[in-house]
C-alpha positions in Angstrom: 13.8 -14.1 12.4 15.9 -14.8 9.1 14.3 -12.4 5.8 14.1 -13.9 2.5 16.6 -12.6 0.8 16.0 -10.5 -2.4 17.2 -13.5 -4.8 15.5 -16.1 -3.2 12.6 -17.6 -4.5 9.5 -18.1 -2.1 10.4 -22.1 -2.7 13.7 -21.6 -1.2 12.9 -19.3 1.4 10.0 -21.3 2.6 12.5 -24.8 2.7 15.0 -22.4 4.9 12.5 -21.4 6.4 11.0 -24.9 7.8 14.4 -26.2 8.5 15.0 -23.4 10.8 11.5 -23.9 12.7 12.2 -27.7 13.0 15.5 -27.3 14.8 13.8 -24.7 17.0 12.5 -25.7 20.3 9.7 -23.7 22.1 8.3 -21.8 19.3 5.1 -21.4 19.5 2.7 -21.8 15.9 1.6 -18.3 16.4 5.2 -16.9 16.5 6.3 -19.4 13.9 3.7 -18.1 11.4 4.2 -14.0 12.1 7.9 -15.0 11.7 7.6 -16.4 8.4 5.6 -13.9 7.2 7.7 -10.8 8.5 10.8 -12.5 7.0 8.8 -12.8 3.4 10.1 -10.2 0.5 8.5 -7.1 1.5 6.0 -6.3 -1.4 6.0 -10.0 -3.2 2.6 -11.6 -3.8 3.3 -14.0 -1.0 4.4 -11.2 1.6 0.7 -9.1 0.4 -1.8 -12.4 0.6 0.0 -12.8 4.5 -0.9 -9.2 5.4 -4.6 -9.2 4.0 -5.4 -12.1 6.4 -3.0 -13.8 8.5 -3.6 -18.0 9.0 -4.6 -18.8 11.6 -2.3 -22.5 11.6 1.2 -23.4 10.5 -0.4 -26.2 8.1 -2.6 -23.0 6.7 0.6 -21.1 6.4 2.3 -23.6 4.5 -0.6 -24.5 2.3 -0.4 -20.6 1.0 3.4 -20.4 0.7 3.4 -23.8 -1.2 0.7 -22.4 -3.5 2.1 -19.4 -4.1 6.0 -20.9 -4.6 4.5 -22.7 -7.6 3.2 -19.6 -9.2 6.5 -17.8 -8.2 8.2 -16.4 -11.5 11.9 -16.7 -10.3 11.3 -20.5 -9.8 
């Protein structure tokens, strides 16, 4: 599991992210979608929406992080 880093934006964590889970083989969507959100910035908006209610699909997941990467104010 890789942690966004304090400097990166949610944009560029969730493209590291998704490059990371397509050259992975095996993962299940389950442990793809706890392992983005443990790795978000602990505290961002992104990181508190994934802890209130966890999706429940990797499309889900990325639907939230894409929405909240356009609000993110270090884009």
């Amino acid at each position: 599991m890789r942690q966004q880093k304090y400097d990166e934006t949610d944009r560029d964590y969730l493209t590291r992210w998704s490059d990371m889970r397509n050259t992975s083989e095996g993962v299940v969507e389950a442990q793809a979608i706890s392992w983005f959100a443990q790795g978000c910035r602990h505290g961002s908006m992104l990181w508190q929406r994934l802890q209130r209610e966890m999706p429940v699909s990797l499309a889900e997941m990325i639907k939230i992080a894409d929405s909240y990467a356009l609000g993110d104010p270090t884009q």
